[in-house]
N, C-alpha and C positions, 0 to 999 in steps of 0.2 A: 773317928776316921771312917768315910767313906769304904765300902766294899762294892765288887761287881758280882755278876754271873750272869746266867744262860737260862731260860726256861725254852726247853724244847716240849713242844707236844706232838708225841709223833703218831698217836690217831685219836681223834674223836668224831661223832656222829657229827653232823651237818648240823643239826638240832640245835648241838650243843657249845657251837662256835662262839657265839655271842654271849652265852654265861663265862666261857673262860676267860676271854678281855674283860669282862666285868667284876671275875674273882680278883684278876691280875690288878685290874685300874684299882678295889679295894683294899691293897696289899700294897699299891705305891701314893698310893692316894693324888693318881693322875690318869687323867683318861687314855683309855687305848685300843688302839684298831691295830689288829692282825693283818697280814697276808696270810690269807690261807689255801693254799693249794691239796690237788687231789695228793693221797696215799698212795701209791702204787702196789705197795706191798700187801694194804685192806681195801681193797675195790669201795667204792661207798663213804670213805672215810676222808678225813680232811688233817691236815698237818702245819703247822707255823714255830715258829721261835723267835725270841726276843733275845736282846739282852739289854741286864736292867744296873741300874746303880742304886742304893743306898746305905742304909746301916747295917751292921753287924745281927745276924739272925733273921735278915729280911727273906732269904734262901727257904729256909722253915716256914716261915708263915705264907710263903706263896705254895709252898707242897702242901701245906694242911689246906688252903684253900682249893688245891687243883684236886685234893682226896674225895671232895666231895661227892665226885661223876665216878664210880668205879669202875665205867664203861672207857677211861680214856687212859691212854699209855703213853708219861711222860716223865722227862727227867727236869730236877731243877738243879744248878750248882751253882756254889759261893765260893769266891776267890776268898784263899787267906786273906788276914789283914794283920795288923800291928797286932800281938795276945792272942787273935785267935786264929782257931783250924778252920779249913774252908770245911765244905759238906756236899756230898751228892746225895739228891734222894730218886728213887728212881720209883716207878708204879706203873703194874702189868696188871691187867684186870686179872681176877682170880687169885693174884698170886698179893697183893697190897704192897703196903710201903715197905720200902730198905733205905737205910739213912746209913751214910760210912763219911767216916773224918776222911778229907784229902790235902794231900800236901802240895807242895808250891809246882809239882812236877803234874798233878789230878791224877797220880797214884792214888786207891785204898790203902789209910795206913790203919793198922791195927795194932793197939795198943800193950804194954809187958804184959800189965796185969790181965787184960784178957786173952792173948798167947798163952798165960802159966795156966789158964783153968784152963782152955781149950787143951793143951797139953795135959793136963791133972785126970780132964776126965776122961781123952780119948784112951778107949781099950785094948784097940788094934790100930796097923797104918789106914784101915778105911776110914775107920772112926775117925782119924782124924784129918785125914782128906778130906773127910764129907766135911766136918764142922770147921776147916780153913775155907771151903768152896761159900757155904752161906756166911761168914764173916764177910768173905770180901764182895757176899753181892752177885756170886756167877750166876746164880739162875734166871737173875733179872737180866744181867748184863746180855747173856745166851738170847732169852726173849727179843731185847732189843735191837739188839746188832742188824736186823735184817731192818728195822723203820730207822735206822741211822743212815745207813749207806743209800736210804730210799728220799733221804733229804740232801745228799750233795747237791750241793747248787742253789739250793733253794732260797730264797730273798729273807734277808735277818732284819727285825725290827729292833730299834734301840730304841728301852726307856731310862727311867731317870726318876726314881721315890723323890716326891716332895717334901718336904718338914725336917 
C-alpha cells in the first residue's frame, strides 16, 4: 500500500538547490524541479516543499538523503498507512536529526516502554521535563516554527515515487 507525505525545506543555500531535487529525484526515482523562493526568516536562503507518494519507509530515505547538507533545515513526514506509524524527521543545522513515530492526528507519540524508562530514570520533575521535551522533539520544533510560518503561502510541488 501506497503512503504519502511532505518534504519541507525550509532554508538552504542558493548553491545548494539543485543537489536537493536531485537527492529527492534519487529517493523517488523521478525527476524533480522545485519552486524555490526566498527565506524571509534567513536573508540569502531559499525554501521549497513537495509532497510525494510512495512506499512505506520512503519518509526515511528522503531525510537520510537531505542529512547530507548539514547546512540546510528541513522536515520530512510520512502519513500512517495500513501496519505502520507515520514518522516525522526534522533537521536544524548544529542540532542533527530527530525522528518521532506520528499518529493519524501528526501528533508525537511516544511509546509505554519508553515513557517507563524516561519515567525509571528521571530524578526530579525537571529531569523529567527535560527528557519528555527531547522525546517529543521540542528543541527542533522551537528552531522551526519561525521558517514554517515564513512558508504560508508558498507554491507546494507534488511528486509521486516510481516502481
Amino acid at each position: 500500500m501506497p503512503t504519502c507525505g511532505v518534504v519541507y525545506v525550509h532554508s538552504t543555500p542558493l548553491a545548494v538547490c539543485q543537489h536537493v531535487e536531485w537527492a529527492i529525484a534519487r529517493v523517488l526515482t523521478a525527476p524533480v524541479t522545485l519552486h524555490w523562493t526566498a527565506q524571509p526568516v534567513d536573508p540569502g536562503m531559499r525554501r521549497s516543499e513537495c509532497g510525494w507518494t510512495g512506499r512505506p519507509g520512503t519518509g526515511a530515505e528522503l531525510a537520510a538523503a537531505l542529512r547530507q547538507w548539514p547546512m540546510i533545515r528541513f522536515e520530512v513526514t510520512e502519513e500512517p498507512s495500513p501496519g505502520m506509524d507515520g514518522e516525522r524527521f526534522m533537521h536544524v543545522p548544529g542540532r542533527g536529526l530527530f525522528r518521532g513515530t506520528i499518529g493519524a492526528s501528526g501528533d508525537i507519540q511516544i511509546g509505554e516502554d519508553r515513557l517507563r524508562a524516561i519515567m525509571a530514570s528521571a530524578r526530579a520533575p525537571e529531569a523529567l521535563s527535560h527528557a519528555l521535551d527531547k522525546a517529543l522533539g521540542t528543541a527542533w520544533d522551537a528552531e522551526l516554527e519561525p521558517y514554517r510560518y515564513a512558508g504560508d503561502g508558498a507554491p507546494v510541488t507534488l511528486l509521486t515515487r516510481v516502481g
